[in-house]
C-alpha positions in Angstrom: 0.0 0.0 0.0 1.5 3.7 -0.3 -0.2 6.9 1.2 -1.1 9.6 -0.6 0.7 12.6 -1.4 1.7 15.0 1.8 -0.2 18.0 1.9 -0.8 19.8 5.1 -3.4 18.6 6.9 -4.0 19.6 11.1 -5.8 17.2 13.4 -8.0 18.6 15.1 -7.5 20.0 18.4 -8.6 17.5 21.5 -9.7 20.1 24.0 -10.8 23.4 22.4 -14.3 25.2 22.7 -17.2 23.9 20.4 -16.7 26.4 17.7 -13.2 25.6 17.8 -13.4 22.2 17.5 -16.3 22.0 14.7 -14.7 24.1 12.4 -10.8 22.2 13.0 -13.1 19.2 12.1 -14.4 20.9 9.0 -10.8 22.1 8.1 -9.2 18.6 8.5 -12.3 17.2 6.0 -11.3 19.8 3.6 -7.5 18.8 3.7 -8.5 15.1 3.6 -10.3 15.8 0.0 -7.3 17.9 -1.2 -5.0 15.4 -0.3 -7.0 12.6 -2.5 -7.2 14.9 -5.3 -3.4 16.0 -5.1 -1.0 15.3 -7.9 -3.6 14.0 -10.5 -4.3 15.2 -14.1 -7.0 16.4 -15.7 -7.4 12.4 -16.7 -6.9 11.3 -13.6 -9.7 13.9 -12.1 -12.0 12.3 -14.6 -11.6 9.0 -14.4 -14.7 7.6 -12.5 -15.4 3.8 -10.9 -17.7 2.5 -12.7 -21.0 1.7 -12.3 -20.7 5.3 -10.8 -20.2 8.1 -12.9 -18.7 10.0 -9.9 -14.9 11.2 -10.0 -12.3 13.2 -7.8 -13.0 16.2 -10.0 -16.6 15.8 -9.6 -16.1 15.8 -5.6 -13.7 19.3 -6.1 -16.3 21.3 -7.8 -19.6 19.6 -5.8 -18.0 21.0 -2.5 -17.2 23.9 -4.0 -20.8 24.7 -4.8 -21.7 23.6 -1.1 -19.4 25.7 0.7 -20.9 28.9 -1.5 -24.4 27.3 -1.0 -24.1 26.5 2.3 -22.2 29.3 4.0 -23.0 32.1 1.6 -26.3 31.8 0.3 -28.1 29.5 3.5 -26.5 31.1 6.1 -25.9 35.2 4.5 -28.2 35.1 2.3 -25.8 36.3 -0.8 -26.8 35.2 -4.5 -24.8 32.4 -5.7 -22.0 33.5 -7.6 -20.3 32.4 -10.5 -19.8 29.8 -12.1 -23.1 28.6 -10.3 -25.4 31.1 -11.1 -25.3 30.5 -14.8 -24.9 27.1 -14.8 -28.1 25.3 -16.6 -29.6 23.7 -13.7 -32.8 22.7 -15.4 -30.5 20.7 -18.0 -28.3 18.9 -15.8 -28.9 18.9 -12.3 -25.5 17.2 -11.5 -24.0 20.1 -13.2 -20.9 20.4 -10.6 -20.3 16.5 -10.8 -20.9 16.1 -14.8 -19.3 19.5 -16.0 -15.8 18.8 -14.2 -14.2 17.0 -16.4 -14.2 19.9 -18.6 -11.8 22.1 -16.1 -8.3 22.1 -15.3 -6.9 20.4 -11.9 -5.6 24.4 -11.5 -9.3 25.7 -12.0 -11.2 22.7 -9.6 -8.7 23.0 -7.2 -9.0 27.1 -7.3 -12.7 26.9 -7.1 -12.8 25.0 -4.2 -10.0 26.9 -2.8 -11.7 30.1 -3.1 -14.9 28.9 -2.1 -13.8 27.3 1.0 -12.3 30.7 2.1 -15.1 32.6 1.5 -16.8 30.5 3.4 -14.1 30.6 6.4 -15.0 34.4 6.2 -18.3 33.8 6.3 -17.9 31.5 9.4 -16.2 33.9 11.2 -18.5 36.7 10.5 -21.1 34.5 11.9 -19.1 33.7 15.5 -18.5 37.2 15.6 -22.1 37.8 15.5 -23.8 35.1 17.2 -21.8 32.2 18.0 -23.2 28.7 17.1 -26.4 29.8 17.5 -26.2 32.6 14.4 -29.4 31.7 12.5 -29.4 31.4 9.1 -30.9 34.0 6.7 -32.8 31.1 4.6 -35.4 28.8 6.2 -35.3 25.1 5.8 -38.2 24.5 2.6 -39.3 21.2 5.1 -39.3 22.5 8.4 -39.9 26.0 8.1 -37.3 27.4 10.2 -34.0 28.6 9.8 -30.4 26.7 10.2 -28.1 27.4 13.2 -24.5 27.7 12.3 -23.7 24.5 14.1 -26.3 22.6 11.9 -24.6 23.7 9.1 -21.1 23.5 10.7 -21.8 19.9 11.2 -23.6 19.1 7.9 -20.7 20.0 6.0 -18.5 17.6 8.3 -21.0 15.0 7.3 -20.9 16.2 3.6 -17.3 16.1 3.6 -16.9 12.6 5.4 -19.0 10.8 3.4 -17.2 12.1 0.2 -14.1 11.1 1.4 -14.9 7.9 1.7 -15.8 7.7 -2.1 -12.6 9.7 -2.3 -10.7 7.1 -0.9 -12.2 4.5 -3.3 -11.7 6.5 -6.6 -8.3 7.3 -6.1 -7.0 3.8 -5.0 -8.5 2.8 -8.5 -6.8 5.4 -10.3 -3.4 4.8 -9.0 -3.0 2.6 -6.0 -2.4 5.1 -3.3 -4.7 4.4 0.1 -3.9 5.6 3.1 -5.5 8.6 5.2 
């Protein structure tokens, strides 16, 4: 077996204040994907497991989307911005996963870059204003009610965990490399 390629990646910390501690566990998520995706081609990046139709590149530009879903349009209440607000939604609902074989490794990994500190910025801003308990500025379409940050704090954990775990799969395939 060999390990994937080093990138930085912090565990989280074992005695820190929620907030603290949900978003270290957010961060080390986000480094966990990055790492899986590090070093590939554009190829590689496309290259899904069949039966799926689901590849690392997919994974790069779907979190990319749910960070600026999630932590700017949810939880601020800012439009979407590009490339997701003209994206054909109504064609291809999957637009993220299907269209990312059609970017650059530079250009997936930017996206998700830049969306993930926008949304750090956006995190902050809501700590600053309310803690955990900062309220979202969209309501939940089944339950009627507005988000706390720490719902959404530990949705994208879960969002993030679960697609590692395809990470891991689709990159062992492509390669070989396993590991953390």
């Amino acid at each position: 077996m060999t390990t994937p390629p080093q990138a930085h990646r912090t565990d989280p910390p074992l005695d820190a204040d929620e907030a603290t501690t949900l978003v270290a566990f957010l961060d080390y998520h986000r480094d966990t994907l990055r790492m899986k995706a590090a070093g590939l081609t554009a190829e590689q990046l496309a290259r899904p497991l069949p039966p799926s139709s689901l590849t690392l590149g997919g994974l790069l530009k779907h979190v990319a989307l749910n960070e600026a879903s999630w932590f700017g349009e949810v939880l601020h209440g800012r439009p979407m911005p590009e490339p997701w607000v003209s994206a054909d939604w109504d064609a291809d609902r999957d637009w993220e996963l299907t269209s990312a074989k059609d970017d650059s490794p530079e250009e997936l990994r930017r996206l998700m870059d830049e969306s993930v500190e926008q949304a750090r910025r956006d995190i902050d801003a809501a700590l600053a204003e309310g803690g955990l308990e900062f309220r979202s500025a969209t309501v939940s379409r089944k339950e009627n009610q507005s988000f706390t940050l720490r719902w959404i704090l530990l949705h994208m954990i879960e969002e993030y965990a679960r697609h590692n775990g395809h990470a891991d799969l689709l990159r062992e395939a492509i390669d070989g490399v396993t590991g953390e």
